[in-house]
C-alpha positions as CSV (number, residue, x, y, z in Angstrom):
1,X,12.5,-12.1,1.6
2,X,13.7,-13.2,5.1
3,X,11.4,-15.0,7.4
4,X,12.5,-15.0,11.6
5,X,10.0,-17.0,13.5
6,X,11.0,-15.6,17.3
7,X,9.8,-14.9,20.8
8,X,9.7,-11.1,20.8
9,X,8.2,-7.7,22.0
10,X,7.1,-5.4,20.0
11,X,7.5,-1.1,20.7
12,X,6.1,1.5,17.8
13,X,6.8,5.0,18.4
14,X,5.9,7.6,16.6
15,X,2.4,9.9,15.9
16,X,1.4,7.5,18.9
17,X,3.2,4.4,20.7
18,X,1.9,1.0,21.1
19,X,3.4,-2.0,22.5
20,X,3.0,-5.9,22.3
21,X,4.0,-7.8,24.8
22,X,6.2,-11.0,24.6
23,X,4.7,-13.9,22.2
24,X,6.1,-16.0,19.3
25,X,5.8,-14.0,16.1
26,X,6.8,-14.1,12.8
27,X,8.7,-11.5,11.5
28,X,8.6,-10.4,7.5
29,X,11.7,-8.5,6.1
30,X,10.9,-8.0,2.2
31,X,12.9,-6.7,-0.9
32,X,11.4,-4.0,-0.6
33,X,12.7,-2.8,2.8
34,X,9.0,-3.2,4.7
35,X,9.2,-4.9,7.7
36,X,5.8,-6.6,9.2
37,X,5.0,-8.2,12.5
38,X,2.9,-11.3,12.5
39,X,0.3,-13.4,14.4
40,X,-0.8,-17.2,14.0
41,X,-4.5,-15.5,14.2
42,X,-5.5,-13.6,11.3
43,X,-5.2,-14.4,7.5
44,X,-2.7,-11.7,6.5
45,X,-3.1,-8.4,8.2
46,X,0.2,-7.8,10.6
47,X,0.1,-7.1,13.6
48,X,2.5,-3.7,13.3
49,X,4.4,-2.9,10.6
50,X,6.8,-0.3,8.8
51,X,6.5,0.8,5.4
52,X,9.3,1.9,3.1
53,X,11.7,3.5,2.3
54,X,13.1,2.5,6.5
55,X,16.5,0.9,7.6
56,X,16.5,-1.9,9.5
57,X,19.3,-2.0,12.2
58,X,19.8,-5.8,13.3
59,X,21.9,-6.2,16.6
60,X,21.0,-9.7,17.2
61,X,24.2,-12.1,19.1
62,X,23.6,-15.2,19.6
63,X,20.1,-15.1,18.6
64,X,18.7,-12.4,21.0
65,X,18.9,-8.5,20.4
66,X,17.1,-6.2,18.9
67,X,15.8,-4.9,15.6
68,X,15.4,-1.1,15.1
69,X,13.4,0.1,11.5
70,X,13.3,3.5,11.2
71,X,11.4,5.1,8.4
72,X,12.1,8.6,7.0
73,X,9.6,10.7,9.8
74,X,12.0,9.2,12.5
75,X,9.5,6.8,13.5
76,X,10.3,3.6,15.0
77,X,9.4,-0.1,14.9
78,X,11.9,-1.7,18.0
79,X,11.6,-5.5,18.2
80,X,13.0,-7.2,20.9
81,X,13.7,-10.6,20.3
82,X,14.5,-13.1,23.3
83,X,15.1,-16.3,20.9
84,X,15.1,-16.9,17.4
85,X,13.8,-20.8,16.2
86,X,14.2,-20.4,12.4
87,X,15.8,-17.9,10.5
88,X,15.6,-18.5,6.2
89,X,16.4,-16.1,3.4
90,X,14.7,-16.6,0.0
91,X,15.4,-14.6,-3.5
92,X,11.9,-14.7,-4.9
93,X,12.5,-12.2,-8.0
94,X,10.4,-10.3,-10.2
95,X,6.2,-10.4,-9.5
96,X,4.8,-10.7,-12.7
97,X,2.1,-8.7,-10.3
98,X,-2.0,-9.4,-10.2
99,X,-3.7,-10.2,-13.0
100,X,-7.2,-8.3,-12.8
101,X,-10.6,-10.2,-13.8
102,X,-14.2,-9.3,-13.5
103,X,-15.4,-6.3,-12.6
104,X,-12.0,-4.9,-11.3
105,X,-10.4,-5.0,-14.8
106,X,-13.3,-3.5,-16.1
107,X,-13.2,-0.7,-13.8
108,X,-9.3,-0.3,-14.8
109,X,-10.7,-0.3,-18.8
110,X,-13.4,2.4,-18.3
111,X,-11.4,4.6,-16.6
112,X,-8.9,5.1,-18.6
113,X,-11.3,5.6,-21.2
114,X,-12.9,8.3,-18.9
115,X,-10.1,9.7,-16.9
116,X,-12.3,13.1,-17.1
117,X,-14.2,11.1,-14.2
118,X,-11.6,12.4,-12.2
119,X,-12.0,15.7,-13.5
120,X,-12.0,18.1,-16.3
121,X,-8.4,18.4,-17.9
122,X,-7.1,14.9,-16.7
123,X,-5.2,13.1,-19.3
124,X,-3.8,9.2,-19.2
125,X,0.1,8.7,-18.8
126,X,-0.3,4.7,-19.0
127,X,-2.1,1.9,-17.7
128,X,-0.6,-0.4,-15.7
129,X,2.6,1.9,-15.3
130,X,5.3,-0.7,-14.3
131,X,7.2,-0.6,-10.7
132,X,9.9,-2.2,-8.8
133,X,6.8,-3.5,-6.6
134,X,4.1,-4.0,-9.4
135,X,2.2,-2.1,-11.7
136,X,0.4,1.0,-10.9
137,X,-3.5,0.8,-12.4
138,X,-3.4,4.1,-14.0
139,X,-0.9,6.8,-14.3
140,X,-2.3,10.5,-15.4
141,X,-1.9,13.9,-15.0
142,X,-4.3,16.2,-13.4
143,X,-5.4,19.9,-15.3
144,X,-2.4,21.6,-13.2
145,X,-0.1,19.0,-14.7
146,X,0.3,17.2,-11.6
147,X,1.6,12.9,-11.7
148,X,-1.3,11.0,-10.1
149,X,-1.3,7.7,-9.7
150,X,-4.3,5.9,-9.4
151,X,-5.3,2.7,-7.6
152,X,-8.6,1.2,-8.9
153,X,-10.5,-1.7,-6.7
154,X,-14.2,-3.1,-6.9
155,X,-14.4,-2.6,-2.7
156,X,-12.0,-0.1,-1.5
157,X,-10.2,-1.5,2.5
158,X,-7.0,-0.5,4.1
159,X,-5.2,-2.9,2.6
160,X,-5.4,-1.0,-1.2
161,X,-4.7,2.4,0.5
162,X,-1.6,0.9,2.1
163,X,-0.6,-0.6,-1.8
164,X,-1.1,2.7,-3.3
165,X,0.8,3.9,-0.5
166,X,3.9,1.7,-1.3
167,X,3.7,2.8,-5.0
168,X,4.0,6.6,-4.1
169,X,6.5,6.5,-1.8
170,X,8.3,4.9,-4.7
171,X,7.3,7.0,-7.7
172,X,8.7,10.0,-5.9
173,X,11.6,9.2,-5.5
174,X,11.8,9.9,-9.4
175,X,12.8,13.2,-10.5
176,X,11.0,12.9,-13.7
177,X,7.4,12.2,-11.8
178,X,7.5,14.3,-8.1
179,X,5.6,15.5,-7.1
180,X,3.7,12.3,-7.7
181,X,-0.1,12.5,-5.5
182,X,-2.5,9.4,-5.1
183,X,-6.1,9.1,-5.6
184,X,-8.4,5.6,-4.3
185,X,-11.1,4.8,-6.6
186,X,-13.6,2.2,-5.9
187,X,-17.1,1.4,-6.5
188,X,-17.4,1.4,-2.8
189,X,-14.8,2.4,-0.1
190,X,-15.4,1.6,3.5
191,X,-15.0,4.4,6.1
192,X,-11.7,3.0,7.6
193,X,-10.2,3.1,4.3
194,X,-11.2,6.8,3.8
195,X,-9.8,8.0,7.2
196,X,-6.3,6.2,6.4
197,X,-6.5,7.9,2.8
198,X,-7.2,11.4,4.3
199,X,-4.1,10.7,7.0
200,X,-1.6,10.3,4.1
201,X,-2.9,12.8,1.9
202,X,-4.3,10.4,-0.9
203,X,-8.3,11.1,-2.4
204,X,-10.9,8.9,-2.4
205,X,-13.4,9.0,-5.6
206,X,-16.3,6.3,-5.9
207,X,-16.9,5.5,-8.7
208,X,-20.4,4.1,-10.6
209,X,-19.5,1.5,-12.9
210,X,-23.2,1.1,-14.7
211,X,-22.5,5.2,-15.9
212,X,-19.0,4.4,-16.8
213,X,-20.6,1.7,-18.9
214,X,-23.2,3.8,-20.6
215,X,-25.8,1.7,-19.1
216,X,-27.4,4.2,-16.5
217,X,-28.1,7.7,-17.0
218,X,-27.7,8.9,-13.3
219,X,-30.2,12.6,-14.5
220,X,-32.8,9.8,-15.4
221,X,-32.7,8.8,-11.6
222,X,-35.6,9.7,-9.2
223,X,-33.3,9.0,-6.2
């Protein structure tokens, strides 16, 4: 992990451009390649970011320069930095990755159970199939004998689209799982999630966690 607190502007180009104009940011590199952009403003969403697998071409001198990422569409993340004030590098090894309660591991549980939920033929590889960034919830293989990988949460938002994201990029780059496809499952997924989850080619499923139970009978409804 490297940290780089630095006045900088910010230029995306790609699909679409954007641009952020001078301002002291903090600036994420992580193990895993990603490079984020970040504000003193908001909990934890960046600003702009870059997703991997992207190269990161630093041509800072004396503390000014620029960094180019480039991820493998050819787009581009340029950061120009005017001055750097701190600059640290930290090995912060192996996640032992989230540990699920409530509802969520539930969820997680009953779905492997019922992978049929995702439709007929669908049979479980492994739960919590283990990653270089984390364990994926549920690993299985569709009717046509497809790998999907499947990212369970209680309230589906951007943020577990990008994460399932980040695990298929990296699941097909093995030649034992490609083609590797995604599919969002959530009691409830909000509408931003969906559109993101459309736009990188991943399926959203809602899921009703009384009928995975066994505790509602969703033909005994009368709405």
């Amino acid at each position: 992990m490297r940290l780089v607190i630095a006045t900088c502007s910010v230029d995306y180009v790609g699909r679409l451009t954007a641009h952020l104009p001078t301002a002291t940011r903090l600036l994420l590199v992580k193990a895993d390649g990603s490079v984020s952009v970040h504000a003193d403003d908001r909990a934890y969403k960046p600003l702009n970011w870059m997703t991997p697998p992207c190269t990161l071409k630093d041509e800072l001198v004396d503390g000014a320069g620029t960094w180019t990422v480039v991820n493998k569409a050819g787009e581009q993340l340029v950061i120009t930095i005017d001055q750097v004030f701190h600059d640290v590098r930290h090995e912060l090894g192996v996640d032992p990755g989230l540990q699920k309660d409530g509802v969520e591991a539930e969820l997680q549980r009953l779905l492997a159970l019922h992978v049929e939920t995702f439709g007929a033929g669908w049979a479980l590889v492994r739960r919590e199939y283990p990653t270089a960034i984390g364990p994926v919830d549920l690993l299985c293989r569709d009717a046509a004998g497809t790998t999907v990988a499947v990212e369970i949460k209680r309230r589906g938002e951007i943020d577990g689209v990008e994460q399932l994201t980040r695990y298929l990029e990296l699941l097909n780059r093995d030649p034992l799982l490609a083609p590797v496809r995604g599919v969002f499952a959530a009691q409830e997924i909000k509408p931003q999630a969906r559109v993101l989850a459309r736009d990188r080619g991943i399926d959203c499923v809602t899921v009703d966690y009384a009928v995975l139970k066994g505790t509602d009978d969703p033909t005994q409804r009368l709405f």
